[in-house]
C-alpha positions in Angstrom: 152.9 127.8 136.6 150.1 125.2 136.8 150.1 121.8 137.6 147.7 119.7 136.6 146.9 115.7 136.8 149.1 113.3 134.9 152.0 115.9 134.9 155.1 115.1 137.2 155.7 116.1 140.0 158.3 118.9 140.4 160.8 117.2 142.6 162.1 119.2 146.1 163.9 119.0 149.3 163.0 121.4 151.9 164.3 121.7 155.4 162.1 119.8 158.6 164.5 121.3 160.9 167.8 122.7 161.5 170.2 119.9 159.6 166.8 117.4 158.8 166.1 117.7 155.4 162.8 116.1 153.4 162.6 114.9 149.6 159.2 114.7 147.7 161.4 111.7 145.3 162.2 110.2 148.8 159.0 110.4 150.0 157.4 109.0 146.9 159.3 105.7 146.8 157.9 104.5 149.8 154.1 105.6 149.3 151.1 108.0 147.7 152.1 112.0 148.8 149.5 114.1 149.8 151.2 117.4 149.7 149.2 120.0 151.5 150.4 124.1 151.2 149.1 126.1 153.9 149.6 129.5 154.5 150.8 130.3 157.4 151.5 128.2 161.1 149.4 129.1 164.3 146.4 131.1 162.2 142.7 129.2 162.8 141.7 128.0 159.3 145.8 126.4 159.2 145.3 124.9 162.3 141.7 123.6 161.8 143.2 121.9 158.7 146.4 120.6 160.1 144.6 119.2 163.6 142.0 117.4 161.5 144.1 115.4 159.5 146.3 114.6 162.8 143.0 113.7 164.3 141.8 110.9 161.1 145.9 110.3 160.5 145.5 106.3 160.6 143.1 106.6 157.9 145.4 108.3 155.5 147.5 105.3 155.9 145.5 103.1 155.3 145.1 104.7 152.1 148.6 104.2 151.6 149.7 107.8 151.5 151.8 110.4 153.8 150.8 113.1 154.9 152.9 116.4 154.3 152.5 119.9 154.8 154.7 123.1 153.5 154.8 126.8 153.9 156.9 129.9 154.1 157.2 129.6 157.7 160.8 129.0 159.0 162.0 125.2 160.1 162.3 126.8 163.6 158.8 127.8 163.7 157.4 124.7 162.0 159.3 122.6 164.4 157.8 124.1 167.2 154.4 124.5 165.8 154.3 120.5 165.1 155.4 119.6 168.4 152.6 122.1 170.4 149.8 120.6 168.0 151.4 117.0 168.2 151.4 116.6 164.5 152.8 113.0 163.4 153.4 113.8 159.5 156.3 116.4 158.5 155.7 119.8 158.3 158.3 121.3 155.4 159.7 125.0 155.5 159.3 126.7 152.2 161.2 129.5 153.0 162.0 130.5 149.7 158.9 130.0 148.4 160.5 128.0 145.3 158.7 124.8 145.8 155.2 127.1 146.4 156.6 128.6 143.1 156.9 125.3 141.0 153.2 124.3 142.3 151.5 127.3 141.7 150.5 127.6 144.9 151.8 131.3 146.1 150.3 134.6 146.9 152.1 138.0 145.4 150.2 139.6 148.6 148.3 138.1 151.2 146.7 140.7 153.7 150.0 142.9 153.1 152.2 139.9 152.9 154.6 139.1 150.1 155.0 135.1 149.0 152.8 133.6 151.4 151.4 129.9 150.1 148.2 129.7 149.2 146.2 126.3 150.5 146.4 123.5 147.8 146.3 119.8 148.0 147.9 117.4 145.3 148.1 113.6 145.5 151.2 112.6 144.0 151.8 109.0 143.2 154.8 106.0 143.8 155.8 107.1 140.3 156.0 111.2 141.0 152.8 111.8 138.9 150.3 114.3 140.1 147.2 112.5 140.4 145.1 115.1 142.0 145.6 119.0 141.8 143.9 121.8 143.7 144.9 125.6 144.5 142.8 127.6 146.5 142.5 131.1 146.2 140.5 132.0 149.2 142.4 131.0 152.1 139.5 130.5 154.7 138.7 127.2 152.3 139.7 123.6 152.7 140.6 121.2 150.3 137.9 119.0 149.2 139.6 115.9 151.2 136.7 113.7 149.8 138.2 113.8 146.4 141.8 113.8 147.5 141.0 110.4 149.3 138.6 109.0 146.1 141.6 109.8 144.1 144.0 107.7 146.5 141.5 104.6 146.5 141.4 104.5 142.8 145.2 104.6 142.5 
């Protein structure tokens, strides 16, 4: 499945931690969503990604949007991830890789791994509407966070 710009949003909740869990519909009422899917916590071109946007996190809310990251890595492992890296946006377990299903955003193998989640960003908007979409296929990419943040001024 693809997701493009202008569709909605496929609506989730996925687990922050043991008992914690997260809504994309909650998350949404509040603000602009920029839902980031990264393959895999503690590997360099993850933790590049994640640390820069913890490094410029004011600026994203400024832009009136929350940060939020998913993969297949367990809530345990996430939780501790975040804390070591002193991230201050929720990082969402995917466990089951059905949300990384729903956007598209899933390797059938990835260096002999099954259902790991490729790197995408999407800017979802107050009203659950995708506003930006991108799924990377080479995971040693980033996101084009110019464009994700020209999409968030002009919304």
């Amino acid at each position: 499945m693809t997701i493009e710009p202008g569709d909605a949003a496929p609506d989730f909740t996925l687990p922050r931690a043991p008992g914690e869990t997260v809504s994309l519909s909650d998350l949404t009422a509040d603000r602009n969503v920029v839902l980031l899917f990264f393959p895999l916590a503690w590997s360099s071109v993850c933790t590049k990604e994640l640390c820069s946007l913890r490094d410029d996190y004011d600026s994203w809310g400024e832009l009136d949007a929350e940060v939020v990251g998913i993969s297949v890595d367990s809530p345990f492992a996430l939780q501790a991830w975040s804390k070591e890296q002193g991230f201050q946006y929720p990082l969402l377990s995917d466990f089951n890789r059905q949300v990384s299903r729903a956007y598209g955003a899933i390797y059938d193998e990835f260096f002999g791994l099954e259902g790991v989640s490729k790197r995408a960003a999407f800017v979802i908007d107050r009203n659950g509407v995708v506003r930006h979409a991108e799924v990377l296929e080479n995971a040693g990419e980033l996101p084009d966070f110019d464009a994700v943040r020209s999409v968030l001024e002009s919304i």
